[in-house]
C-alpha positions in Angstrom: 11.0 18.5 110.6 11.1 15.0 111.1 13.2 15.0 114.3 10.6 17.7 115.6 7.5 15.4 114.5 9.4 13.0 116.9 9.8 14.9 119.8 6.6 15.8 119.6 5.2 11.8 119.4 7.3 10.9 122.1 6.0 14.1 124.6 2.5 12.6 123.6 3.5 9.2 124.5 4.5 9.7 127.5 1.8 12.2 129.0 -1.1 9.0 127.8 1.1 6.2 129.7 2.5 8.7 132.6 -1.1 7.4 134.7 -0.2 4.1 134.0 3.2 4.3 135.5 2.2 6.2 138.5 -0.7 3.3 139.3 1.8 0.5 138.8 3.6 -0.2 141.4 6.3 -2.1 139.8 10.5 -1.1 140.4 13.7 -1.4 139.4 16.3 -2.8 140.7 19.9 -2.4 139.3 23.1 -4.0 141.3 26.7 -3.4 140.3 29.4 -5.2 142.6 28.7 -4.1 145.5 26.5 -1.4 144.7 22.5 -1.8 145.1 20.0 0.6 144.1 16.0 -0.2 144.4 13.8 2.3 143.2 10.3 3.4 141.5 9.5 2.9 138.0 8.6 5.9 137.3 11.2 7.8 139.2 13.8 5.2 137.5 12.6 6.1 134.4 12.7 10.1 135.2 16.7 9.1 136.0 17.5 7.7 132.6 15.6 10.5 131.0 18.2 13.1 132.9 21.1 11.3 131.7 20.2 11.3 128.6 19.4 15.1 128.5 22.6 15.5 130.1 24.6 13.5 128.0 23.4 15.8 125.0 24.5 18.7 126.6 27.5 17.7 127.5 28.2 16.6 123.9 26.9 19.9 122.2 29.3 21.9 124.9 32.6 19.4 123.6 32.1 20.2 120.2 31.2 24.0 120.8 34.5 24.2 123.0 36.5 21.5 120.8 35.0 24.0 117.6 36.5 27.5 119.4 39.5 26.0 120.1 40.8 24.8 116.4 39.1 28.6 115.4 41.2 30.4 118.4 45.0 31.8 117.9 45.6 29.1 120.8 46.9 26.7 118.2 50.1 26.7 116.8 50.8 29.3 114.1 52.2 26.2 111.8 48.7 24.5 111.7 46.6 28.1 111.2 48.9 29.1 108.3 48.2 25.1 106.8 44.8 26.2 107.4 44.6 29.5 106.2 47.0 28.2 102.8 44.1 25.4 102.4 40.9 28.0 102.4 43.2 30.0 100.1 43.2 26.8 97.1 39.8 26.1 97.8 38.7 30.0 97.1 41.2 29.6 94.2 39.5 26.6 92.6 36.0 28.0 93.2 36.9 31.2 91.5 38.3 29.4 88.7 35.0 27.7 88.2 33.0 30.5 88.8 31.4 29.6 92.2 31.2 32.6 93.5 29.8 31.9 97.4 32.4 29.2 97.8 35.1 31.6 96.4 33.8 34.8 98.9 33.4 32.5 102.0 37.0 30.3 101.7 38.9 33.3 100.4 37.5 35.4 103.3 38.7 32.5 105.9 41.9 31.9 104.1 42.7 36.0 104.7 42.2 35.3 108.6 45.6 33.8 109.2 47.0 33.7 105.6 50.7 34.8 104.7 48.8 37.7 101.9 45.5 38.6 103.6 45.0 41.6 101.1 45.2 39.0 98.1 42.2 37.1 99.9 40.3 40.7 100.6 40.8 41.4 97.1 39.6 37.5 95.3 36.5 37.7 98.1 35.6 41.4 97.1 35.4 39.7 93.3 33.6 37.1 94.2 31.2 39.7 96.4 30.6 41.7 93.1 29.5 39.2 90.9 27.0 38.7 93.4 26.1 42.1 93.7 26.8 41.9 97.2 27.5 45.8 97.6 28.0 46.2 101.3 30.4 42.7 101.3 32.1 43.9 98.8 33.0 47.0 100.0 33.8 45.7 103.7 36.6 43.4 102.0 38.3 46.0 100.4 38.6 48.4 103.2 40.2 45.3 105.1 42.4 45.4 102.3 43.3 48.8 102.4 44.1 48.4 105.5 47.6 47.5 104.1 49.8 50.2 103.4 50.9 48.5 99.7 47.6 47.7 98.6 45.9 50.9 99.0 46.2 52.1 95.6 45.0 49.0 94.0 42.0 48.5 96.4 41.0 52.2 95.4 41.6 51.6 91.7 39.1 48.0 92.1 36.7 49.8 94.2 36.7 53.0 91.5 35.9 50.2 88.4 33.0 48.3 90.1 31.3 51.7 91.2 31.9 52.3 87.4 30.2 49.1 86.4 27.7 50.1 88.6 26.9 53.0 87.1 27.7 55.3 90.4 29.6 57.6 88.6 29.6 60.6 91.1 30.9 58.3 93.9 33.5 56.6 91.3 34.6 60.3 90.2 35.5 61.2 93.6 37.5 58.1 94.1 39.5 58.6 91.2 39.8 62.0 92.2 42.1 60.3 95.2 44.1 58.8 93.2 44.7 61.8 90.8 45.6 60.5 87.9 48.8 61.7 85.3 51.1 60.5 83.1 53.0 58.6 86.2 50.1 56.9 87.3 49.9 53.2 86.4 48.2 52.1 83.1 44.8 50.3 85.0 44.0 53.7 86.6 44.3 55.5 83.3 42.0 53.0 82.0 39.3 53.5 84.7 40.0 57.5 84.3 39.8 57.6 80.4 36.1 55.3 80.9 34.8 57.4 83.6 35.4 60.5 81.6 33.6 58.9 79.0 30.8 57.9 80.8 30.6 61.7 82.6 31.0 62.7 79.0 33.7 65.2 81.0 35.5 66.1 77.2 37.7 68.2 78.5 39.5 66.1 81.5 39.8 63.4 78.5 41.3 65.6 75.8 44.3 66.5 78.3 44.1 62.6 79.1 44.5 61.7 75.2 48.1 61.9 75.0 49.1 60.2 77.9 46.6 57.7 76.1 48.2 57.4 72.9 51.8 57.3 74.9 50.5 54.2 77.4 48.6 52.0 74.1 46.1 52.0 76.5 43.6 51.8 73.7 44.1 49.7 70.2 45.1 52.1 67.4 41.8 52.0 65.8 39.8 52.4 69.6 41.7 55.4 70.6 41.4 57.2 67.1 37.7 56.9 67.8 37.9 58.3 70.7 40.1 61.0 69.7 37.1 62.0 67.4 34.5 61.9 69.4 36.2 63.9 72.1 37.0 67.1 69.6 33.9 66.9 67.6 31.7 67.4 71.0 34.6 70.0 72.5 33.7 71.8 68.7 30.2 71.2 69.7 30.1 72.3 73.2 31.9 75.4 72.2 29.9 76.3 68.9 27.0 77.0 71.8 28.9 79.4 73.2 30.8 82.5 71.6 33.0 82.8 68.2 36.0 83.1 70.3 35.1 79.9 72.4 34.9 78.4 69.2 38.1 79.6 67.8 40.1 79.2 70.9 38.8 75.3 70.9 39.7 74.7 67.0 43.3 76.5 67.7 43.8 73.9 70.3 43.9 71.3 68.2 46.9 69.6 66.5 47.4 70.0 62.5 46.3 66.1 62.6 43.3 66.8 64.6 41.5 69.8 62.6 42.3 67.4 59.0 39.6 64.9 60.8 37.0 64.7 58.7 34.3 64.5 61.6 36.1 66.8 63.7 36.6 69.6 60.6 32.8 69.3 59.5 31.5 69.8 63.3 33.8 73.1 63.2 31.7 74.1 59.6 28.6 73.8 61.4 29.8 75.7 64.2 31.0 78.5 62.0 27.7 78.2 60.4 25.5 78.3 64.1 27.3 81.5 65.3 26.6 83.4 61.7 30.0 82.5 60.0 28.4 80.7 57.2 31.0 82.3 54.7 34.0 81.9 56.1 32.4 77.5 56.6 32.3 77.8 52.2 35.3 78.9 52.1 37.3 76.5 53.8 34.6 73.4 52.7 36.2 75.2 49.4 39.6 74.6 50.0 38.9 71.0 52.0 37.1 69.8 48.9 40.0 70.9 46.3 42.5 69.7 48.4 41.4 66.2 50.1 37.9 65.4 48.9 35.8 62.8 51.1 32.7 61.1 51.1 31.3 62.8 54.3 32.3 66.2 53.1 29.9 65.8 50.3 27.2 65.3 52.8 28.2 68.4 54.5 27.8 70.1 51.4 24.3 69.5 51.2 23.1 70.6 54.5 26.1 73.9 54.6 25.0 75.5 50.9 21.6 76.9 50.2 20.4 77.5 45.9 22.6 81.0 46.5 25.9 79.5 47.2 27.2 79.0 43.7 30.5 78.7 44.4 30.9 75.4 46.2 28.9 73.9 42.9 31.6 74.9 40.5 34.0 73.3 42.9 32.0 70.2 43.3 31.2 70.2 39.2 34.4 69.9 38.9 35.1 66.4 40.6 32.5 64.7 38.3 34.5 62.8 36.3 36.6 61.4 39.4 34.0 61.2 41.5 31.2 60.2 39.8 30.9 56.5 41.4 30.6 58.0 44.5 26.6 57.5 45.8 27.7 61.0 48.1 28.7 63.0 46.0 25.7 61.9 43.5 23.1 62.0 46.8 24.9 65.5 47.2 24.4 67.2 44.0 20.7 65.9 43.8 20.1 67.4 46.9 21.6 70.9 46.2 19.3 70.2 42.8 16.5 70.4 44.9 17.3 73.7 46.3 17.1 75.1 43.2 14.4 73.2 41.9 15.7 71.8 39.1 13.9 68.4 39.3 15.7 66.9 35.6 19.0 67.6 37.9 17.9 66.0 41.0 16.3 63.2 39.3 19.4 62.3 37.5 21.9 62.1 40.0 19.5 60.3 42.7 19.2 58.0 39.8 22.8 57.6 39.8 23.2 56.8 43.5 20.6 54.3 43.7 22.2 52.4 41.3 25.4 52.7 42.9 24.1 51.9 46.7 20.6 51.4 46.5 19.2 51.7 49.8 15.0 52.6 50.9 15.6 56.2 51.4 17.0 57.1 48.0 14.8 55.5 46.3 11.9 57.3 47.6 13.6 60.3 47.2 13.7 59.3 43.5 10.0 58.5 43.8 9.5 62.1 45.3 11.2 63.8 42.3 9.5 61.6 39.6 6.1 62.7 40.8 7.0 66.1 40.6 7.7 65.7 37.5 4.9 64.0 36.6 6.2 60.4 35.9 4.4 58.4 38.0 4.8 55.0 36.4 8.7 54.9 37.2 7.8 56.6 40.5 5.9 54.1 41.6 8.4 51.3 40.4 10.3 53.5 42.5 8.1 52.5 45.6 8.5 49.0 44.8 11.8 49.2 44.6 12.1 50.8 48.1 9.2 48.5 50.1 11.9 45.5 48.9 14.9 47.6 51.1 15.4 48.9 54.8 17.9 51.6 55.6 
């Protein structure tokens, strides 16, 4: 701005004292050993004017040509490769501090002439995506795909930032290319075990699970979650269907499998959504006898109607090992309630609130105290749950 202000003074300069040079009719005169020249001030001072425009010129063209040659493959290969090695350690240090446009621009040079161009491609395209620079991004790993080695890998990085983007149609068909198994290498069965998770595709990651498991690609505790999740919606998915969907799905399973707790109580309400509410009793029967669990309990309460006698003998019977246990309690109140017997109900949600007292139970209590007419404890019951969130 400044340099442009000055141009412009000096153009406004000369067009207020150009008269006065043309009316004078002074010269110069310049001699240079035997050299003489005589001429007009003005024109004298149009000369000087020239060379200095020309000597500008001639300056910007050096350092254009001076700039295309130590770019051009017309140096030796020795200095490029220095060069190319030096824009590689200065994209190295900028990625290490997180500069990000001094990472992508030095590691794209440094690829130019380097010994390892697809390493460049690849620290570039990082840099590019924490930028969100999409179209840069991808343009650096197609360069590095370009080598025959690093096509895998530049499919497997382009497949996990399309999954970080959340383009999961365009990442699915990437990883579709590099078809995953149990010989594929463990960073692609990562991206394929988190895609099918995101796509909520169950069964491509039940058939992945084992391979899973195999690989530790997944702490212990991680993959058993996962494990759970995927057969309780596979139970789910299938209960929408037919009683033989549903039958076929729960004989895939391992022994393991059907004795998880979430996993077996999604099959009950299965059985119980396609009409098969008996044969669900029966086997929460047996479950309860044989392994009795917290969660079970709950299922209790939402499987048996005030009909179902049965599964309250076998839950009376647990009472006296069970009865610090704020589900089972919750449980039997709530199968109380069915049958309206209030005394019942009141007792045991009594029970669980002083167990694990938490808002909901004790309004519940509050609830069955006013049926039953006490409303001084049921609104100390009220109190109790305005001083508690769930």
């Amino acid at each position: 701005m400044i340099k442009l202000l000055a141009y412009v003074l000096i153009i406004v300069l000369g067009l207020c004292l150009t008269p006065y040079l043309l009316a004078t009719k002074g010269y110069i005169y310049i001699a240079i050993w035997d050299y003489q020249i005589e001429t007009s001030l003005a024109f004298g001072l149009l000369v000087l004017f020239a060379i200095f425009v020309s000597f500008e010129v001639i300056k910007k063209a050096l350092v254009f040509v001076l700039t295309l040659v130590l770019n051009s493959r017309f140096l030796p290969e020795r200095w490029r490769i220095k060069k190319a090695k030096k824009q590689t350690l200065i994209g190295a240090l900028a990625l290490a501090e997180e500069d990000w446009p001094a990472a992508e621009k030095a590691m794209a040079k440094g690829a130019e002439n380097g010994e390892l161009p697809a390493l460049n491609y690849f620290a570039a395209a990082r840099a590019a995506q924490h930028q969100h620079k999409i179209a840069e991004r991808d343009r650096y790993l197609s360069q590095a795909q370009a080598e025959p080695l690093a096509k895998a890998a530049a499919l497997t990085t382009r497949t996990r930032y399309l999954l970080q983007q959340g383009e999961l149609t365009q990442a699915r068909a990437l990883l579709d290319e590099l078809e995953p198994t149990s010989k594929s290498k463990n960073p692609i069965l990562k991206i394929a075990a988190d895609l099918y998770l995101a796509q909520q595709d169950w069964p491509a990651l039940k058939s992945l699970l084992p391979i899973l498991a195999k690989r530790h690609i997944y702490p212990e505790e991680q993959l058993q979650k996962i494990s759970v999740q995927t057969n309780v919606q596979l139970v789910n998915k299938a209960a929408e269907q037919t009683s033989n969907d549903l039958d076929k799905c729960w004989g895939w399973f391992s022994k393991s499998e059907k004795n998880q707790t979430d996993t077996f109580i999604a099959y009950l309400y299965g059985l119980c959504k396609l009409q098969r509410k008996d044969e669900a009793l029966k086997l929460l029967s047996k479950q309860l006898k044989s392994n009795p669990k917290a969660a079970l309990f709950d299922a209790t309460a939402v499987i048996a109607t005030a009909h179902d006698q049965d599964i309250r003998k076998s839950l009376a019977k647990l009472e006296h090992t069970h009865e610090n246990v704020v589900n089972y309690q919750e449980s039997l109140a709530k199968l109380a309630l069915q049958t309206r017997e209030f005394k019942q109900a009141k007792m045991h949600f009594n029970n669980a609130c002083h167990i694990e007292p938490t808002r909901t139970r004790w309004l519940a209590l509050a609830q069955v105290q006013e049926q039953l007419g006490d409303n001084i404890m049921a609104l100390q019951s009220y109190r109790n749950a305005a001083h508690l969130n769930d």
